[in-house]
C-alpha positions in Angstrom: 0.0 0.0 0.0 2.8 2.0 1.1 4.3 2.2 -2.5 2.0 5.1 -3.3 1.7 6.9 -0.4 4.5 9.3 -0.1 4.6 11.2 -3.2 1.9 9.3 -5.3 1.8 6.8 -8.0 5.4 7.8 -9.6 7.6 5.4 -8.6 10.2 7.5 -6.4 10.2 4.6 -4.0 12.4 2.6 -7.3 15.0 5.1 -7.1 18.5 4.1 -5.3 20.3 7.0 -3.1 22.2 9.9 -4.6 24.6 12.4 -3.2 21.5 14.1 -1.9 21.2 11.7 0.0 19.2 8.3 1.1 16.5 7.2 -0.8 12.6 6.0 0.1 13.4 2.8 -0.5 16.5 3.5 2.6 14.0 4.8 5.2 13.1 2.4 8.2 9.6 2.1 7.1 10.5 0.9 3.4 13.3 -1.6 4.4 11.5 -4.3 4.3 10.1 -4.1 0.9 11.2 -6.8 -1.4 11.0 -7.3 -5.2 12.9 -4.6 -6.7 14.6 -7.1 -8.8 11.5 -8.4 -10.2 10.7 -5.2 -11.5 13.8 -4.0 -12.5 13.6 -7.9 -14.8 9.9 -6.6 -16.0 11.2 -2.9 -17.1 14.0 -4.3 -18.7 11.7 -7.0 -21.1 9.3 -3.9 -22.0 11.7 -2.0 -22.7 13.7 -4.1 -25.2 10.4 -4.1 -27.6 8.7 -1.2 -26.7 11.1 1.5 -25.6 10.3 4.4 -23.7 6.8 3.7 -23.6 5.9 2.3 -20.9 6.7 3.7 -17.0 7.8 2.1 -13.9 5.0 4.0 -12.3 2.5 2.1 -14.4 4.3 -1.5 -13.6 4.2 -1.1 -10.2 0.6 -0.2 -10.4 -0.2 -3.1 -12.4 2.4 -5.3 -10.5 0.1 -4.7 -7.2 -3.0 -5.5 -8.8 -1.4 -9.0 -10.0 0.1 -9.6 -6.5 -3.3 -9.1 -5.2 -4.9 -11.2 -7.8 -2.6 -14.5 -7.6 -2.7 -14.3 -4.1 -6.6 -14.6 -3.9 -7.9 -11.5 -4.7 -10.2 -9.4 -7.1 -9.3 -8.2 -10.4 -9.7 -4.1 -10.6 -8.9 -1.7 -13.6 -5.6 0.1 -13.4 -5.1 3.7 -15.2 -2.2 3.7 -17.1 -0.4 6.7 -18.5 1.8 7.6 -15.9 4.9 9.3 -15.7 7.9 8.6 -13.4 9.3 11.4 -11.2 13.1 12.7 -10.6 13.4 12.2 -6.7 13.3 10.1 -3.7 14.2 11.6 -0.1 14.1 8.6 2.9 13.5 12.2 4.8 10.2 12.8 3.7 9.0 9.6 4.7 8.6 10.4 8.3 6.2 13.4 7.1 4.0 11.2 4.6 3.8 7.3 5.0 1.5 5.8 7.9 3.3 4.8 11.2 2.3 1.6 12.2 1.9 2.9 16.3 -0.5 5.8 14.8 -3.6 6.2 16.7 -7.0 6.8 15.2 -6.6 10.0 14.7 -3.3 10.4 13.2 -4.9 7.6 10.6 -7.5 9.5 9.8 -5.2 12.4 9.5 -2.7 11.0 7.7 -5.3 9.2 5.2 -6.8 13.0 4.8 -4.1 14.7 3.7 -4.1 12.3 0.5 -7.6 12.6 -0.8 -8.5 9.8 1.4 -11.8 8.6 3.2 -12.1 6.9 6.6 -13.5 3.7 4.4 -10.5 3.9 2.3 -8.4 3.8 5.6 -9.8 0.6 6.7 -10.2 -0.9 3.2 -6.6 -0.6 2.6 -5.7 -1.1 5.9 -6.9 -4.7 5.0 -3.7 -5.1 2.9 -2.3 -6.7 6.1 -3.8 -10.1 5.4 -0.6 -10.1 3.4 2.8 -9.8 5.0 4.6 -9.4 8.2 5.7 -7.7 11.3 9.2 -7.6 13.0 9.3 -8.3 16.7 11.0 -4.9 16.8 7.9 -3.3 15.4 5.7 -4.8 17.9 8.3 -4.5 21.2 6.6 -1.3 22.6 3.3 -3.0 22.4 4.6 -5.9 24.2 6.7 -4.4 26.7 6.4 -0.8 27.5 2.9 0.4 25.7 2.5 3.6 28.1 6.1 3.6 29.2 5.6 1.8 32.5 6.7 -1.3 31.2 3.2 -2.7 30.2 1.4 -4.2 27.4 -1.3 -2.5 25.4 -4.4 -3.6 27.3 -6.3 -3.9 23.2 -4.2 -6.7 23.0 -5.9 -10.2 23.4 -4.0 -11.4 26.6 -4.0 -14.6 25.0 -2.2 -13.5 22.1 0.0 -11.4 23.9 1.5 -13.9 25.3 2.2 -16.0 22.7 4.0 -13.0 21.0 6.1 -13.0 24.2 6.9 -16.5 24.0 9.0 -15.4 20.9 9.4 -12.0 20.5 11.7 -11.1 23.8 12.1 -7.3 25.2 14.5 -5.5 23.2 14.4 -8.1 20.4 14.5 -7.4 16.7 13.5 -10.8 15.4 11.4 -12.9 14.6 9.0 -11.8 12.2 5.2 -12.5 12.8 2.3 -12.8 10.0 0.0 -10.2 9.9 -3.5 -12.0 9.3 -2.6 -15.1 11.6 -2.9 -18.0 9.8 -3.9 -16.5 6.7 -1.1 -14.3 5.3 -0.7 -15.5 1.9 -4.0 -15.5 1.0 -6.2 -12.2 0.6 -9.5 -12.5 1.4 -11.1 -10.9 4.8 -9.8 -12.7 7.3 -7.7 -10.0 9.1 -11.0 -8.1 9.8 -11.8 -11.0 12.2 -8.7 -11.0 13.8 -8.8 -7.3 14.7 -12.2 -7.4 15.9 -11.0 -10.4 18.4 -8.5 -8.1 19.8 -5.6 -9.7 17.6 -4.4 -7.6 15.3 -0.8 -7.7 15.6 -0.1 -3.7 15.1 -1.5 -0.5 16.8 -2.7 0.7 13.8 -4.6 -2.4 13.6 -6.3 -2.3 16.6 -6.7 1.4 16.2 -9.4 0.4 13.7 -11.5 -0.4 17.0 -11.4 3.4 17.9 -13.9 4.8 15.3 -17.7 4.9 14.9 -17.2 4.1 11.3 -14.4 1.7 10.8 -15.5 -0.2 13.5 -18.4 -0.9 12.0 -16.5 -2.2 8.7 -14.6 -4.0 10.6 -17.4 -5.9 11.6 -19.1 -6.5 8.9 -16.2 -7.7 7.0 -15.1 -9.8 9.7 -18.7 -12.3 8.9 -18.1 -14.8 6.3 -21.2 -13.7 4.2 -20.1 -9.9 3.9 -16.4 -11.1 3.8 -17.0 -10.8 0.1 -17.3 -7.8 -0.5 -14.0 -6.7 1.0 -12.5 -7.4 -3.0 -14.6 -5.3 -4.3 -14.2 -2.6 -1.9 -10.1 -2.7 -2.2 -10.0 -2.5 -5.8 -11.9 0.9 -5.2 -9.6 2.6 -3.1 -6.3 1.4 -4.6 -7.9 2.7 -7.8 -8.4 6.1 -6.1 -5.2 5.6 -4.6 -3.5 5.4 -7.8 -4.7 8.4 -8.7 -2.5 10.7 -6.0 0.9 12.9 -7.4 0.7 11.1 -10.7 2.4 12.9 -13.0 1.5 13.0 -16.7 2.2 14.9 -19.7 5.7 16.9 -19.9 6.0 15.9 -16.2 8.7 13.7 -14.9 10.1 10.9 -17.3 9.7 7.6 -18.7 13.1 6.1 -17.0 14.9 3.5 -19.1 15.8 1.7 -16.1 13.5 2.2 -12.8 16.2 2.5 -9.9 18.1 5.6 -12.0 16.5 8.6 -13.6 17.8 8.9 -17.3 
C-alpha cells in the first residue's frame, strides 16, 4: 500500500540513493520491501520491444494489482499513463507514510491529507492479510505500551503472550504474519482477527477506535459480507492510484526504474 503513499503513483520509491542523500526505499519504514529485482527484470523486457513507452510508475501499479490477484484477490482496472518522477528523499518519509503505532486520529489524519476517506483507511488497511511484522515493530506494544513497562491492554492477553513467548524485550527478530494463519491469501480474514483483539499492530487495533471503521470491521469480519471486502479494495487502490501522478511533460519515462535517465 505504502508504495503510493508518499509522493503518489510515480515510482520514487524505485529510485536508489544519490549524493543528496538516502532514498525512500533506505528509510526504516521501506526496508522491508522486497522485489525490486523483479521489476527491474519486468522494465528491462518492456523496454527491449517497446522503448520508452511504458513507465515504472504504471508497472508497479499493475504489479500490485497482479500480486493481489494470484494471491486470492479481485481483479480491478488500473489507469495507465503515468509518468515517473526525478526524486526520492528517505526524509520525507517520516512526514507522509503511515506509522504503524499511529492512533485513530493520526490515521484519519494522515489518510486526509491524500484525498482519502475513513472507508479507504480501513479498506486498505486490509492489505495486512498479506505480509509481516518484525518483533522490533511490535516491542513497545509488548513491553512498554504507556512507558511503564506494560502491554497495550487492546491486545488479546491470549495473544499477547504467545507473542512474548517469541518476540523477547528488546528483540528485533522474529518476524510475525500479519493476518494469523492467513497471510498469503487475501480474502477478509484480518478483519476477524482485529475485531478479536488480535491484530498484531496499533494501527490495527486502532481500527477499534472509530464509529465508522469499527463498523466495517465488523461487517467484514462475517463470512457472508467477507466478500465484499475485493470489491471494496480494488476501489480505493484505484483512487489511490490516482494521488501525485504525474503526466504529460511531467517527470520521465526512465529506461531503467532504480536511476533517472
Amino acid at each position: 500500500m505504502c508504495i503510493f503513499f508518499l509522493k503518489g503513483c510515480e515510482a520514487s520509491v524505485l529510485l536508489n540513493a544519490t549524493k543528496e542523500g538516502g532514498a525512500e526505499k533506505d528509510g526504516f519504514l521501506n526496508l522491508s520491501l522486497r522485489g525490486f529485482d523483479v521489476i527491474d527484470d519486468v522494465k528491462s523486457a518492456i523496454e527491449k520491444s517497446c522503448p520508452g513507452v511504458v513507465s515504472c510508475a504504471d508497472i508497479l501499479a499493475l504489479a500490485a494489482r497482479d500480486a493481489v490477484q494470484l494471491t486470492g484477490g479481485l481483479f480491478w482496472k488500473v489507469e495507465t499513463g503515468r509518468r515517473d518522477g526525478r526524486i526520492s528523499l528517505s526524509k520525507e518519509i517520516d512526514a507522509n507514510l503511515p506509522f504503524s503505532n499511529f492512533n485513530i486520529t493520526q490515521l484519519k489524519q494522515n489518510f486526509a491529507s491524500k484525498g482519502l476517506t475513513k472507508k479507504d483507511l480501513v479498506v486498505l488497511s486490509g492489505a495486512h492479510t498479506i505480509g509481516s511484522a518484525s518483533c522490533l515493530t511490535i516491542n513497545t506494544r509488548l513491553y512498554n505500551f504507556t512507558g511503564r513497562s506494560d502491554t497495550d491492554p487492546a491486545l488479546d492477553p491470549t495473544f499477547a503472550s504467545e507473542l512474548k513467548k517469541k518476540c523477547k524485550p528488546g528483540g528485533i527478530l522474529p518476524v510475525f504474519e500479519l493476518d494469523q494463519g492467513s497471510s498469503t491469501i487475501s480474502d477478509a480474514h484480518f478483519y476477524k482477527a482485529v475485531r478479536q483483539n488480535r491484530g498484531l499492530l496499533i494501527s490495527d487495533a486502532a481500527l477499534l477506535d472509530d464509529h465508522a471503521t469499527r463498523a466495517y470491521v465488523k461487517r467484514q469480519s462475517t463470512s457472508a459480507a467477507g466478500a465484499t471486502f475485493g470489491r471494496d479494495f480494488g476501489k480505493s487502490m484505484e483512487k489511490m492510484g490516482r494521488i501525485g501522478v504525474l503526466t504529460g511533460s511531467e517527470g520521465e519515462i526512465r529506461q531503467r526504474c532504480a536511476l533517472v535517465n
